[in-house]
Every structure is written in C-alpha cells, then in structure tokens.
N, C-alpha and C positions, 0 to 999 in steps of 0.2 A: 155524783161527783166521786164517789167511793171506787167507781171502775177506772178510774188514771190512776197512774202509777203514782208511788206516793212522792219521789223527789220533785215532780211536776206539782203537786199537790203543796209541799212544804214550799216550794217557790211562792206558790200564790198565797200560802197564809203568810212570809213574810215579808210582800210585797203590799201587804193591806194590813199587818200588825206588828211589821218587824223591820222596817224597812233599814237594808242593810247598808244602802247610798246615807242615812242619815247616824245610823248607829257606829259605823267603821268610822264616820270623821269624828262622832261625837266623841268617840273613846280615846281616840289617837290624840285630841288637844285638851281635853279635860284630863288624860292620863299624863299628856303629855306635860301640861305647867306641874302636877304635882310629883312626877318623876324628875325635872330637869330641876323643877325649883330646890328639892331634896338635895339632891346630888350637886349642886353648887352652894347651898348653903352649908353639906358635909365636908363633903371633898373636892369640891373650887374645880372636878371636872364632869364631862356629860362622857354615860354608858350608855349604848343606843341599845345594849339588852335587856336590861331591867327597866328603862322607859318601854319599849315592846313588848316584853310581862307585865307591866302595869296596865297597857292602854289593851292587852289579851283580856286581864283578870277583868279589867271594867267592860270589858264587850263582854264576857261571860257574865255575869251579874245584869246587865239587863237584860241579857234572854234569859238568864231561870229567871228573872225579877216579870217578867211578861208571861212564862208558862204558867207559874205561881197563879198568876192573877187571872188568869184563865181559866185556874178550877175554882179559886178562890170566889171571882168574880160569876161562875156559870149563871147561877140563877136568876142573876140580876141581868145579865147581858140576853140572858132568855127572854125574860120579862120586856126590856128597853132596845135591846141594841140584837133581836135575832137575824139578822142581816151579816154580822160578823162571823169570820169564818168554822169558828168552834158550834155554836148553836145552829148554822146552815147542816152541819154536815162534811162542811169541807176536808178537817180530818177531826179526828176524835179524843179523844182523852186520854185512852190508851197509848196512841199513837205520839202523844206528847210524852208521857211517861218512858217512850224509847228514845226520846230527844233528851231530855231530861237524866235520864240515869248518867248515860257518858258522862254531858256536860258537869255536873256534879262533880265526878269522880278526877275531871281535866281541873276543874276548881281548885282541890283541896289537894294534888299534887304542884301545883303553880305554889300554892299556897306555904305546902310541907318544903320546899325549895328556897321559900324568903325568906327561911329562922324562924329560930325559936319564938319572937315578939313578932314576927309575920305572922306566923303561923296563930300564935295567941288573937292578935287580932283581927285576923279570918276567922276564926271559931268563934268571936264575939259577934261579928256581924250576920255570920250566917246564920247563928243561934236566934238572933235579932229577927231576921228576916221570916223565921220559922213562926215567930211570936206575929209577926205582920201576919203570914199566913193565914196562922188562927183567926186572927181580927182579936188577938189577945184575951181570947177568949169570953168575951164582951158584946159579939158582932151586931147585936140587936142597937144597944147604949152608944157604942162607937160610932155606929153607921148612922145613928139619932145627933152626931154630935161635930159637926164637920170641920169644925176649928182643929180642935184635940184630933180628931181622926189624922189630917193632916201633917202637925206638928210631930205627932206619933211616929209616923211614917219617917219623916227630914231627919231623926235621930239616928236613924239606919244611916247617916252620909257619915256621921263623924268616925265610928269604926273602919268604916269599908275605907274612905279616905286616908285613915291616918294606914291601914292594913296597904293603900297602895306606893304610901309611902316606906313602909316598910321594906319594900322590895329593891328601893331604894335607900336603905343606910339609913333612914329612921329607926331607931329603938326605944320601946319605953320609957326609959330614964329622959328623954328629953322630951316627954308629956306637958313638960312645966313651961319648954321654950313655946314664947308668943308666935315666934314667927311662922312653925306649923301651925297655930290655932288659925292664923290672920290667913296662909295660904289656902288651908282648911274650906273657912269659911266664904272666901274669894269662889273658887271652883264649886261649891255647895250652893252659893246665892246664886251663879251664873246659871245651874242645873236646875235650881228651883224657878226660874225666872222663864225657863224655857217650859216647864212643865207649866206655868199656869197660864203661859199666853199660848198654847194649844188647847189649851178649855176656856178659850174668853168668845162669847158667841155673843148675838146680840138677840131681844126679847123673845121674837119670832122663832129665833132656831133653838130656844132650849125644851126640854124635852120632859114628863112629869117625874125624872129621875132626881133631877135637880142636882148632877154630879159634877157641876161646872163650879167654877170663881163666882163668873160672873152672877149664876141665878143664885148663888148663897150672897155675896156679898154687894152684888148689885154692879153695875159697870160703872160708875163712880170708884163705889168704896175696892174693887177688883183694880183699877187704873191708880189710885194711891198706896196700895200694897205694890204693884208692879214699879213705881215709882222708887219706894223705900228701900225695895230690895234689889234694886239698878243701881241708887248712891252707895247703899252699904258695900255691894259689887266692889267698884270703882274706890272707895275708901278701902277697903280690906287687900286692894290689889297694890296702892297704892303704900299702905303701912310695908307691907311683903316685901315690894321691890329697896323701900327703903332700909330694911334691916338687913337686907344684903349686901346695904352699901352704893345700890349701884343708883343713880338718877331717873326718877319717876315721872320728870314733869312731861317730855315727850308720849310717855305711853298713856298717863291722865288725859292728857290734850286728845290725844287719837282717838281715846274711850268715849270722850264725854264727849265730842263730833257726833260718834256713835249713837251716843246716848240722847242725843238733842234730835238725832232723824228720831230713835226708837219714841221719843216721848211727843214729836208731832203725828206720828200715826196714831198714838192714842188721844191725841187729841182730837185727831179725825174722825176716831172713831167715837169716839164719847158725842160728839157733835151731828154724826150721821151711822150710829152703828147698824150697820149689814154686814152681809159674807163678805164682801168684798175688803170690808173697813176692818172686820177683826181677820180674816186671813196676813194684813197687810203690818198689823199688830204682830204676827207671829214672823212673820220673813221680818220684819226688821229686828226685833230682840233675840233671833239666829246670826243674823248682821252683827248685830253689838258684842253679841258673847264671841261668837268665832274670830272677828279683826280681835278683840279685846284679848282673846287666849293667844290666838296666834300670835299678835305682836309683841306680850310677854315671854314668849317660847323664844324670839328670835331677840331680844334684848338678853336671855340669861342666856344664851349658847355663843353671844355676841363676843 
C-alpha cells in the first residue's frame, strides 16, 4: 500500500476514518447555531466570516482530535481493530505527524485572530486535549474506568465551545450569562448523542474490547442515557431560543417529531437488536440533530 502515492493514500484513510461528507456538514451546523446564536444574542446581526472560522476551527479540531487518537489509540486498535488504516499500513505515523504539524499551526493562527479571550480559550482547550492525549496520565486506571474516562473526555466541549464562540463576540466577562451555558450545552448534548449511537451495536457485533455504550452499559441502560441526553437536547435548545426572545414552540414541535422517529428506532432496536436496528439508531439521531441545528440556524438568521 506504501507504493501509491500518498494523496491517493490520505483519501482512503479519510474515507474510512475521516469522512469528509459527514465532517464538513457536522462542522458547518454545530459551528454554525453557536456562531449565529452569539452573534444575535451580541449584536442582533449575522457575520458569514466568523461563522466560517468557527465551523473551520471545528472541522480542524476533529482532524487533530482523530490523528491524536490514532497514536493514542495504536496499541489497542492493533490489538482489536488491525483492519484500520493506521495498523494495515495504509499510512504511518510519520506520515500523520506531516498532516498534523500544519494543521496545528492553521489552529492557533484562527485562534491568535479571535482575541485576546479567543485565543485564552483555545489554549485551554488545546492544553485540555493534550491532557486527553496522555490518558491524563492515568491510562491504565482511566481505561479500567469507562464512565470517568468518558465524562473526561465531554469536558474538552465547554472550552473549545465557548473558544468558538469567541470568534464570535463572546468574551470572558460574560462566562456568568446562562444563555451561552444553555447554547453550550444544546450543541454538546447534540455531539455527544451522535457520538454514542455510532458505538451502539448489538450482543453479537461487540468485540472483547468492550469500547462501545452498549457492551459497558448494556442496550437498555445505552437507550436511557441516549433518551436523557435527546430531552436535555431539546430542553437546553429550547431555554436558548427563549432568552433570545424569540418563540421556541415551532422549533420544540419539529425537534421532538424528530425525536419521537429517533426514539422508535431505539425501540426497535431494543426489541430486535441487529446491524440493521442499530445502524438505523444512528441515521435517525443524525436526523434529529441536523433538522434540530438546521432549523434553529434558520429561525436566528430569520
């Protein structure tokens, strides 16, 4: 595999770890509520440049947050997952570390660009992220501990979040205002919601890694977390819209349509879980989050 060239090469690892059809929308409407939502709760208008730095800075942050986890992850993904394209040979480590350097350097000039309190809170997060890295230096304890390991992790959203607010006419001093916390947590719960119904498999497909929801909390107790963190969604989206003033009951009502298909696939699946049933789990709570961002995007630009 090492005899293509390497752009041929880099295609194929991000078409199997990086896929750029899922990454460029995710960035564009999760940057995009906490760019427009800022920028109308500052200054009552919408910048189409600083929403396109924001939804850059977050398409940047999941490729290092992916190469990260590729050195991070090597041993394990050797061990479980040598199919993947870092353990095959497809490219190497090295080879990531030339992907890697740039991006970095494109990071923390986005970054030096959004102010002084941008910039403060990029260097929290990416400081953060460095800590993720390590495994906190911990990796044995942490990796033994998968709640906490977790939780650990979702703390990296409140800097990098409020940092892509930044970009947007967020400053420090309004740390205290609810309604970044409420939009915050909206866009955070939508991201974590996605992240864990792409590890919901059913008994058959998990693996003796045991790195899923499901094989740690069981596809019950996996479908009640995915439930909890769907209403809090939909509540924290719902608080946001309203301290903007503007009327929330339309975008609730659209959401929770949303949310009624996403929560009978899980019932489907709970009731016959296969590929088929959790795949079907993961395209509907993509459903839910992207009408759910979109439709807020287009009520605050309205």
């Amino acid at each position: 595999m090492q005899n293509e060239n390497f752009p041929k090469r880099v295609h194929k690892y991000s078409k199997e770890r990086f896929n750029l059809w899922q990454f460029i929308p995710l960035s564009l409407i999760l940057g995009g509520v906490l760019a427009i939502g800022t920028q109308v709760y500052i200054n009552h208008k919408i910048l189409i440049v600083p929403m396109l730095l924001s939804a850059t800075a977050l398409f940047l942050f999941f490729l290092r947050l992916r190469i990260f986890d590729e050195f991070k992850d090597y041993d394990h993904d050797l061990k479980y997952y040598s199919h993947r394209p870092v353990p095959r040979g497809l490219i190497s480590k090295k080879e990531l570390i030339g992907i890697l350097a740039p991006l970095i350097i494109l990071e923390f000039v986005i970054a030096f660009f959004s102010g002084k309190d941008g910039f403060v809170l990029f260097l929290i997060s990416f400081a953060y992220s460095l800590l993720m890295f390590k495994e906190f230096f911990v990796k044995r304890w942490i990796k033994n501990h998968f709640t906490t390991y977790i939780l650990s992790h979702e703390i990296l959203l409140f800097p990098l979040f409020f940092y892509l607010c930044a970009i947007n006419g967020f400053r420090l001093i309004f740390v205290g205002d609810i309604f970044f916390w409420f939009l915050v947590i909206y866009v955070g719960l939508s991201m974590f919601l996605l992240e864990i119904t792409r590890k919901v498999r059913h008994k058959e497909a998990e693996i003796a890694s045991r790195d899923t929801y499901t094989a740690q909390y069981g596809i019950l107790g996996a479908t009640l977390l995915l439930l909890g963190i769907s209403l809090g969604a939909i509540i924290s989206l719902g608080i946001s819209i309203n301290l903007l003033g503007l009327s929330y009951v339309s975008l609730v009502t659209v959401s929770s349509l949303f949310l009624i298909f996403f929560c009978w696939r899980l019932y489907e699946f709970n009731k016959k879980p296969t590929i088929d049933t959790s795949k079907k789990v993961f395209l509907s709570s993509i459903y839910f989050v992207f009408i759910s961002c979109v439709a807020t995007i287009f009520i605050l630009i309205k």
